[in-house]
C-alpha positions as CSV (number, residue, x, y, z in Angstrom):
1,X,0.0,0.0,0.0
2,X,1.4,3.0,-0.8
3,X,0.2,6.9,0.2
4,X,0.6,9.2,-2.8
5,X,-2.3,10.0,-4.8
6,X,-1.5,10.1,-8.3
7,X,-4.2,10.6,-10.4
8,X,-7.6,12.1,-10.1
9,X,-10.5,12.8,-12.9
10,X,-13.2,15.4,-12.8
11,X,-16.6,14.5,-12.2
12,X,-20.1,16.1,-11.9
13,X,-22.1,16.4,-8.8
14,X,-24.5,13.3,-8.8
15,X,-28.2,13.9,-8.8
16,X,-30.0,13.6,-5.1
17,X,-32.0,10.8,-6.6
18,X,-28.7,8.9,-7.3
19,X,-27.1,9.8,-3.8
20,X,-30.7,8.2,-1.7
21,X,-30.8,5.4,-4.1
22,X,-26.9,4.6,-2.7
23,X,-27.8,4.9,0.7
24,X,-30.8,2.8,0.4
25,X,-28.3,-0.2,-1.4
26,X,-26.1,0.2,1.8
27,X,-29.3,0.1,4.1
28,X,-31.3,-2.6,2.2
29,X,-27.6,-4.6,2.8
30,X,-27.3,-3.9,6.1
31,X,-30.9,-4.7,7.4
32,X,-30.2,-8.3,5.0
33,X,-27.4,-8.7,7.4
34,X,-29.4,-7.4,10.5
35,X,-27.3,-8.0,13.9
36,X,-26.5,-11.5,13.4
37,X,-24.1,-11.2,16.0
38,X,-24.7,-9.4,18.9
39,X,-22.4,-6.6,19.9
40,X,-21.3,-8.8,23.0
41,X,-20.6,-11.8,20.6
42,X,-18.5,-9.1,18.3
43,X,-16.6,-8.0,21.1
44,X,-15.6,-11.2,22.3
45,X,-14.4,-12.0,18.3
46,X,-12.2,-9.4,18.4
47,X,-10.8,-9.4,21.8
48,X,-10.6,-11.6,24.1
49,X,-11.4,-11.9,28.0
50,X,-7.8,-11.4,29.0
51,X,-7.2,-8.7,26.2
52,X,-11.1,-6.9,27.6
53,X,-9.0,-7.1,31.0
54,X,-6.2,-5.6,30.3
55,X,-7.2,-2.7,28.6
56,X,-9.3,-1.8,31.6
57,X,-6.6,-2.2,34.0
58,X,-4.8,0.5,31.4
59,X,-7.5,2.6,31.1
60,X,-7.6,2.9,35.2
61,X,-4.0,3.1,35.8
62,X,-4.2,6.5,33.0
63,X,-6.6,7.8,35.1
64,X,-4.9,7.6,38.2
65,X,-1.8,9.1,36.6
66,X,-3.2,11.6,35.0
67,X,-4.9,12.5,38.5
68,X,-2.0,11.8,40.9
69,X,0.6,14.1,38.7
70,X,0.6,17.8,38.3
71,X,0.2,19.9,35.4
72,X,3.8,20.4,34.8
73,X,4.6,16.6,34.7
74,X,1.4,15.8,32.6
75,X,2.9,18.5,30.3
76,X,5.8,16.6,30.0
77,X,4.0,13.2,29.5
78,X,2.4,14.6,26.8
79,X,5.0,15.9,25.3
80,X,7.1,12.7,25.3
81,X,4.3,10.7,23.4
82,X,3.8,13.4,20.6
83,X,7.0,13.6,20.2
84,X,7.5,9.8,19.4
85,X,3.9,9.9,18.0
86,X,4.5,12.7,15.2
87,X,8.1,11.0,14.5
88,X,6.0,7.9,13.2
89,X,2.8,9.0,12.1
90,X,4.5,11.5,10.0
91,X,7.6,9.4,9.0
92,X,4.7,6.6,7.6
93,X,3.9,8.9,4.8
94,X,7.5,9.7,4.2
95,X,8.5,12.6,6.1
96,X,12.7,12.1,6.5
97,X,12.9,13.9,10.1
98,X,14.5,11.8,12.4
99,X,13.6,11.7,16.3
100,X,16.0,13.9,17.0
101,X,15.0,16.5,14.3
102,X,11.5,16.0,15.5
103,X,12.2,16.4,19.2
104,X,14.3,20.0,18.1
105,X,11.4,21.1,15.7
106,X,7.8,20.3,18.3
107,X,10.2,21.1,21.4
108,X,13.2,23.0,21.1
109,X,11.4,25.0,18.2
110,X,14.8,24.5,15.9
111,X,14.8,23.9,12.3
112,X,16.9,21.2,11.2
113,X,19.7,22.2,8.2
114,X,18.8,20.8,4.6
115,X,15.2,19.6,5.3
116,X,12.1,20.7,3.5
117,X,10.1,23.3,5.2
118,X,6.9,20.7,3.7
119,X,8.4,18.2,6.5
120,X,8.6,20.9,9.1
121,X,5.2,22.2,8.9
122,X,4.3,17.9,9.0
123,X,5.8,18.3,12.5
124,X,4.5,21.7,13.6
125,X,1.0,21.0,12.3
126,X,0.8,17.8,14.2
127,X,1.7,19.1,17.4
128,X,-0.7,22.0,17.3
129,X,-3.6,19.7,16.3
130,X,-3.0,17.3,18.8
131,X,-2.8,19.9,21.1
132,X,-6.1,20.8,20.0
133,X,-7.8,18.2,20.2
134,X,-6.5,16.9,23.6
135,X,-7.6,20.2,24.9
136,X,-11.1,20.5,23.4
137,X,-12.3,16.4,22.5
138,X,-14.4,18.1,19.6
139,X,-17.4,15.9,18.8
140,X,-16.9,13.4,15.8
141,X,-18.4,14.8,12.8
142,X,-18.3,16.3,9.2
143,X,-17.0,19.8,10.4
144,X,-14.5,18.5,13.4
145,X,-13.1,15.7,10.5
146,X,-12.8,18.6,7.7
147,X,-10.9,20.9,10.4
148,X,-8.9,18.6,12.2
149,X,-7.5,17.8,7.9
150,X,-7.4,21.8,7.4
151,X,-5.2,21.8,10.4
152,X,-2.7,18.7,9.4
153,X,-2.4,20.7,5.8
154,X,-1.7,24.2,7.0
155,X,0.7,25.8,5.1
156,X,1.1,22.0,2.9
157,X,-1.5,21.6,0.8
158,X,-4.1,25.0,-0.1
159,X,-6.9,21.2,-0.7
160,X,-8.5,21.4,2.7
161,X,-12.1,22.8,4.0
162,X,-13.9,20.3,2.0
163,X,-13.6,16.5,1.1
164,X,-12.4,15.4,-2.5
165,X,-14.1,16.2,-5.7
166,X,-12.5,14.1,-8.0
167,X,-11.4,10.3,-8.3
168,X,-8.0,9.6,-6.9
169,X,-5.7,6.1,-7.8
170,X,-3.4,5.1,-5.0
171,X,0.0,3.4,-6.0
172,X,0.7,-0.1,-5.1
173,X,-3.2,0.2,-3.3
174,X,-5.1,-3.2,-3.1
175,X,-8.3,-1.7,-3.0
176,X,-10.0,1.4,-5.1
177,X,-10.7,4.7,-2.7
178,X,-14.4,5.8,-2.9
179,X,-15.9,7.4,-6.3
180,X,-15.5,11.1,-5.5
181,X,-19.1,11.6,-6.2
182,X,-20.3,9.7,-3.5
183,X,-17.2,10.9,-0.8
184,X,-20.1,13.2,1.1
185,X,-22.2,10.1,1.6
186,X,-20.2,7.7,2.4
187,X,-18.9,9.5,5.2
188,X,-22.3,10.1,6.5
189,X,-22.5,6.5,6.6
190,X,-19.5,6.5,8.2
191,X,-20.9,8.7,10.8
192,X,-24.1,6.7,11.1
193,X,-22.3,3.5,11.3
194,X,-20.2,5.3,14.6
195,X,-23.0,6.7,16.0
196,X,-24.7,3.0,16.2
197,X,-22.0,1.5,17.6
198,X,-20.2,3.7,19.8
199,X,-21.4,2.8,22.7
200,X,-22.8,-1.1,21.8
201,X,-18.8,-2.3,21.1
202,X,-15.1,-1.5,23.3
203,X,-14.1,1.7,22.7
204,X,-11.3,0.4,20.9
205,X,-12.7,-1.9,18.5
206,X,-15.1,1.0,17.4
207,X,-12.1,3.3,17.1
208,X,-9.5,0.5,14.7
209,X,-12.7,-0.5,13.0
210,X,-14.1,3.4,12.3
211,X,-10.1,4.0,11.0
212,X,-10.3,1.2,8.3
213,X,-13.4,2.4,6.8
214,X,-12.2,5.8,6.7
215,X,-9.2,5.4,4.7
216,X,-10.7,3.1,2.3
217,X,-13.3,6.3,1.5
218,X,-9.7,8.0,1.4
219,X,-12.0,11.6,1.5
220,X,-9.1,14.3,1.0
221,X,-6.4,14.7,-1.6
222,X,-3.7,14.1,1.1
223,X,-3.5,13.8,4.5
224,X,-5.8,10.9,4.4
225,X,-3.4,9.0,7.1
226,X,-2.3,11.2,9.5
227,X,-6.1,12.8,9.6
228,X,-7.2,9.2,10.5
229,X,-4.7,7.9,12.9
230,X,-5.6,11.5,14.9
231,X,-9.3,10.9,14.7
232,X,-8.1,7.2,15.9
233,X,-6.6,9.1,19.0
234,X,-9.5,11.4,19.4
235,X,-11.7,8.5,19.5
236,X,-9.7,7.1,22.2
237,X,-9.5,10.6,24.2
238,X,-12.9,10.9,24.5
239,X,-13.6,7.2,25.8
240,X,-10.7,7.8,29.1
241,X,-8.3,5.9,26.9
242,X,-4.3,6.7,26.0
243,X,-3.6,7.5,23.1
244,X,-1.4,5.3,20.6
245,X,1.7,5.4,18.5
246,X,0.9,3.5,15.2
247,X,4.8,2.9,14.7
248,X,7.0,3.5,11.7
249,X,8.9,-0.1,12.1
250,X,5.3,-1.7,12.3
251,X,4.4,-0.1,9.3
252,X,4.0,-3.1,6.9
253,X,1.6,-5.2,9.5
254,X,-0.8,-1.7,9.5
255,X,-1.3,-2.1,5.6
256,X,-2.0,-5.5,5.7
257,X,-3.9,-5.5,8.6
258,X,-5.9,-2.2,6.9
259,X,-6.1,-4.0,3.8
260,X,-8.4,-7.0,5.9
261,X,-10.3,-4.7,6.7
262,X,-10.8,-3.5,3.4
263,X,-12.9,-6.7,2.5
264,X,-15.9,-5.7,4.4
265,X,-18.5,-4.0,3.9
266,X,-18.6,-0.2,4.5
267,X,-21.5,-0.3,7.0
268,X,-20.9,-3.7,8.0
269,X,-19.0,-5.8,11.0
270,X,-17.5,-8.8,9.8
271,X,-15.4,-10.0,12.5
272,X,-13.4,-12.0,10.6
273,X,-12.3,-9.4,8.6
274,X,-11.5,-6.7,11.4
275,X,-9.6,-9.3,13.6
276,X,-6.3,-7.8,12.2
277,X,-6.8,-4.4,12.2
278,X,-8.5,-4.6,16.3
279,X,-5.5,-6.7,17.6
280,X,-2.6,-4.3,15.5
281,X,-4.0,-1.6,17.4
282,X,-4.2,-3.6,20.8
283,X,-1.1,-4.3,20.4
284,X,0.3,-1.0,19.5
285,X,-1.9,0.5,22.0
286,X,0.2,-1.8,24.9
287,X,3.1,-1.2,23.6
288,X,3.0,2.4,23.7
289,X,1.3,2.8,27.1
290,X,4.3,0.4,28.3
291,X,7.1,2.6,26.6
292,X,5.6,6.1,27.2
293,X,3.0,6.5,29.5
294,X,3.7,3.9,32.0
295,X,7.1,5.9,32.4
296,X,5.7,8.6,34.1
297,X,4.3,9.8,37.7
């Protein structure tokens, strides 16, 4: 899987008739489908009891750090995980800044000689979004999506305040990114499917499963990657979880485990699909909670 757009074709808007006919395909689906497996049943697919477990006792032991250290220490918490979290998530779609260079751009506010001032902004953008959200835990919808991309592209890409209008090809991509035409509505889908589930299914299966989908729609130009890993972590925020670092050196076990994903339906759970996707980010989610967060107070 690769993370350049390379070619995009113009197309007309598509007549509302056409747009509720799609919808109703995807609903007629679903409802075919209805709930065969309960949300517990789901659950238990995709983690198991030990896995439920232990992401409870992590989720209480954040909260008790988070409440036994002061400002200035959380500060510096904080800033230890986005440093190593803009590192990767950035370096994933090719940004050369080492950890180094990233820990002098986001913290000692230098600029590392011969690098791009694209790669910089990467970094700087990050930081303030994350920032951002940590601060405010927007609610997840069209607007807070579109602006949390606006914010990842300032001063990168002049494509941002609205989703894609035209078709895009992805390089080395096993899967083809939604027709641009039907970008809006697929990501009210999206957004209906989260709203369903957000509360029926662990907060982290909803989170790794609402990530797949949206980068198969692939709704911007650029900055499809790094807008979803953040929504990921917003996701995660907002349910009293940590945040994770999708890491650089596991990059080729997040395509394929994205990829999975790909093979089910938009609006649809298949388990046995997802299974890949939900444990990568278990996994990554212990591993960074070990490395970082545990580290501290």
């Amino acid at each position: 899987m690769a993370t350049r757009t390379v070619a995009y074709l113009g197309k007309s808007p598509l007549p509302k008739i056409v747009v509720q006919k799609r919808i109703a395909a995807f609903m007629l689906k679903e409802t075919s489908k209805k709930e065969k497996i309960p949300p517990k049943e789901i659950t238990a697919l995709l983690l198991d009891a030990e896995q439920v477990k232990k992401l409870k006792s992590l989720q209480q032991d954040f909260a008790y750090r988070l409440k036994k250290i002061d400002k200035a220490l959380k500060e510096d918490m904080f800033r230890d995980f986005k440093t190593n979290y803009i590192y990767n998530t950035n370096a994933i779609e090719g940004n050369t800044l080492t950890l180094e260079e990233t820990n002098m751009v986001v913290n000692d506010k230098k600029t590392p000689a011969g690098k791009d001032l694209r790669e910089i902004y990467d970094h700087l953008n990050a930081k303030e979004t994350f920032d951002y959200l940590l601060k405010n835990k927007p609610e997840i919808n069209l607007k807070s999506i579109i602006d949390i991309h606006a914010r990842l592209l300032k001063n990168i890409d002049a494509r941002v305040g609205a989703f894609r209008r035209h078709d895009v090809r992805i390089v080395g991509a096993d899967f083809k990114p939604t027709e641009a035409q039907y970008v809006y509505t697929d990501m009210n889908l999206l957004l209906k499917w989260y709203k369903k589930f957000e509360k029926k299914l662990h907060p982290l299966i909803v989170a790794a499963i609402f990530h797949e989908k949206f980068e198969r729609i692939h709704p911007f130009y650029d900055g499809n990657g790094r807008t979803g890993r953040m929504l990921l972590n917003l996701m995660l925020l907002k349910s009293s979880f940590p945040p994770l670092i999708v890491s650089n050196a596991a990059r080729k076990g997040y395509y394929l485990a994205l990829s999975e994903g790909h093979k089910a339906g938009l609006t649809a759970i298949e388990p046995q699909h997802y299974k890949s996707i939900v444990q990568f980010c278990y996994l990554q989610l212990c591993e960074t909670y070990e490395k970082i967060f545990s580290q501290w107070g």
